[in-house]
C-alpha positions, 0 to 999 in steps of 0.5 A: 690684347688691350684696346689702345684708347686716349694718348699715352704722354707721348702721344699726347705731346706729339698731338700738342706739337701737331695742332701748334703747327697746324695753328700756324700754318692753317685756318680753323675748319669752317662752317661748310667743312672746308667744302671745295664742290664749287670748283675742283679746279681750285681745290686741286691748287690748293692741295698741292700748295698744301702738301708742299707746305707739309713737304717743306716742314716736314709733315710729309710721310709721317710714317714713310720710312725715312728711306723713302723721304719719309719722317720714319714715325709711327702709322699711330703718329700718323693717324693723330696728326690726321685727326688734328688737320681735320680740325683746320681748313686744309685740302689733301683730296688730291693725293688720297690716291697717291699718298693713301694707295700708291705710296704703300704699294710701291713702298711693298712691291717696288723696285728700288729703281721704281721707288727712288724715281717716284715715292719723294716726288710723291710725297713732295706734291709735285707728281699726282696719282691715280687708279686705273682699275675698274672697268664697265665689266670688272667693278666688284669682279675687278679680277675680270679686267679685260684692258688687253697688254701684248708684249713688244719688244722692250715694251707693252702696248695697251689697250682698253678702257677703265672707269671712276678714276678719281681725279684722273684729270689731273693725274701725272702717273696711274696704277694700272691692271692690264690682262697679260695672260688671257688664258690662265684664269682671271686672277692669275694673268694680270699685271699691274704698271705704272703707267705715265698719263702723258703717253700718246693713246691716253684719252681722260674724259671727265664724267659729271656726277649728280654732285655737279663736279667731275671727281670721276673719269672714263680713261681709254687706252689706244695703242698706249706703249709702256716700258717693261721697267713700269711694270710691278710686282712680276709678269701676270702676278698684278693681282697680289699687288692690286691687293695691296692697293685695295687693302690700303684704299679701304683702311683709307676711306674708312678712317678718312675725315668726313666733310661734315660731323655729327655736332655740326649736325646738331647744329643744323638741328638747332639753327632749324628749331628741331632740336626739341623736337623728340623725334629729331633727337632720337635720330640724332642721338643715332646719328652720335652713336654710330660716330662714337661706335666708329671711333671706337672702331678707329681705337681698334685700328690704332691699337695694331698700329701701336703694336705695329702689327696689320689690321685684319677685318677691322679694316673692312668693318670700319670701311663698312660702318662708315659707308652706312654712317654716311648713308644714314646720317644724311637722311636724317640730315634732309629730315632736318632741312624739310622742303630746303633739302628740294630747293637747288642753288643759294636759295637752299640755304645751309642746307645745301651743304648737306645735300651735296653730302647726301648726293656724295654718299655713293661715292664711300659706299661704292669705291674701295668695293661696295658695302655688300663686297665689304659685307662678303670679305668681313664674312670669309675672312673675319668670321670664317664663313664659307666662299661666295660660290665661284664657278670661274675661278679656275677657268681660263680668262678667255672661255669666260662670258664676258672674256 
């Protein structure tokens, strides 16, 4: 199979027809990259005034079937259109969840009742998602889950506590895993719902990082009443739907637009007076290599998306590149900034931009599974390595340690 690179002629007019219409509708990226860590509040507004801008002129969904209230284009549509908004000031954190995880798994392993009530208030900005999965003793062991659902009646009542909810605070509806099932062993006894984060028993409690902003939440569920229609995929079968999340979660974050690049970078370098300098210019010539191998990364992904086929570790390898990229581009970038790169507030200079990155890198190399999760799946399942040892997972939930 031939690797997908550069645009076709209809590709290339689709991009044209792309970068007009952001030229009308958005400003050229700034200088910071669009940075919104000053106020969450703001940019929260912004992403849903900007969604519904896409919404209104249909940009929204590119490639949503039009059943869903999507455009019915082409996942390769939708990847060029993302790389052309990257280049404009336009803020869509808000929905990765909604629109990057959320979306898919509905569209898959919904209910037609479930998908018409939420995929086009979805897509429209007016309902904002989040992901209630992880928990302090199921982050990497994420099948661990211990958020007790008992059956009532017509419905569940849950309780429990989850943790690192991005954007939890302004969420209208969650994801959640729940252990329905405490004796069938842990992958097989849990259900995942849709669960409504106005229901009484909800507690979101913001959780400030090193970055200054509280992008991240702590979420208890006290007695919180869900219908049995909310659930997804089957009683106890959540963990074939979490998978689903989570594959569209990394292919998200691996191929998501970085608030910074590496000419930006470079820029920083000369604005400094370091771009002479040989050591300086090797690392920056580092840094533009691993962005040049992550493109050609991406072509990969682009290429089973023109042939419509599912990415296979390409996924997990471009998640994990990514992680590291960042990692190690900013430590160049704090080479670069010296004694700046110590100094807080205004008095950083341009370089606190890229202090914010450095602080934020923990973020990529931990959401969507950490690099060394990434490391374990790209080995069992891309090159055919034997399974990490697993002494619990065919043992009930219940007679497990922390079970």
């Amino acid at each position: 199979m031939s690797m997908h690179i550069g645009d076709s002629p209809e590709e290339a007019a689709f991009r044209a027809e792309a970068r007009a219409w952001l030229s009308q509708h958005a400003s050229p990226r700034s200088e910071d990259g669009g940075s919104w860590h000053d106020d969450l509040d703001a940019h929260s507004i912004a992403c849903k005034k900007w969604q519904r801008v896409l919404f209104d002129n249909g940009w929204a969904g590119l490639s949503w079937p039009k059943q869903f209230g999507g455009r019915g284009g082409s996942h390769l549509q939708e990847s060029i259109f993302n790389e052309e908004q990257a280049k404009f000031d336009t803020h869509t954190g808000l929905f990765a969840v909604s629109l990057g995880m959320v979306g898919p798994t509905l569209m898959a392993h919904g209910t037609p009742e479930q998908q018409e009530e939420f995929l086009p208030k979805m897509l429209s900005g007016e309902h904002v998602w989040c992901q209630l999965f992880s928990e302090p003793n199921a982050g990497s062991d994420l099948a661990n889950v211990a958020t007790r659902a008992i059956e009532d009646g017509d419905d569940f009542i849950v309780n429990g506590q989850k943790v690192w909810t991005s954007m939890g605070q302004y969420a209208d509806y969650g994801i959640l895993l729940t252990r329905t099932e405490p004796d069938a062993p842990k992958h097989k006894g849990i259900t995942y719902f849709i669960v409504d984060m106005k229901t009484p028993g909800i507690e979101v409690r913001p959780l400030v990082q090193m970055t200054g902003v509280a992008h991240f939440n702590e979420v208890f569920l006290t007695d919180v009443r869900i219908p049995k229609a909310n659930i997804v995929g089957g009683l106890h079968g959540g963990w074939a739907v979490a998978n689903t999340t989570l594959t569209s979660e990394r292919g998200f974050i691996g191929g998501g637009s970085s608030s910074w690049s590496v000419d930006e970078l470079i820029d920083f370098a000369r604005e400094r007076g370091l771009d002479k300098d040989p050591v300086v210019r090797g690392k920056l010539a580092e840094c533009y290599a691993r962005a040049q191998t992550l493109t050609y990364l991406g072509y990969r992904l682009r290429t089973a998306a023109s042939n419509r086929t599912m990415p296979g570790p390409e996924m997990f390898v471009m998640k994990l590149a990514y992680a590291r990229h960042w990692s190690r581009t900013m430590d160049v970038a704090m080479d670069i900034a010296g004694a700046h790169g110590m100094i807080s507030g205004d008095a950083a200079g341009d370089a606190l931009h890229w202090q914010h990155n450095l602080l934020g890198q923990f973020a990529i190399r931990l959401g969507g599974g950490t690099n060394e999760v990434q490391q374990n799946i790209i080995g069992e399942r891309g090159l055919g390595l034997p399974r990490e040892p697993s002494v619990d997972r065919d043992q009930p939930w219940r007679s497990l340690a922390k079970g």
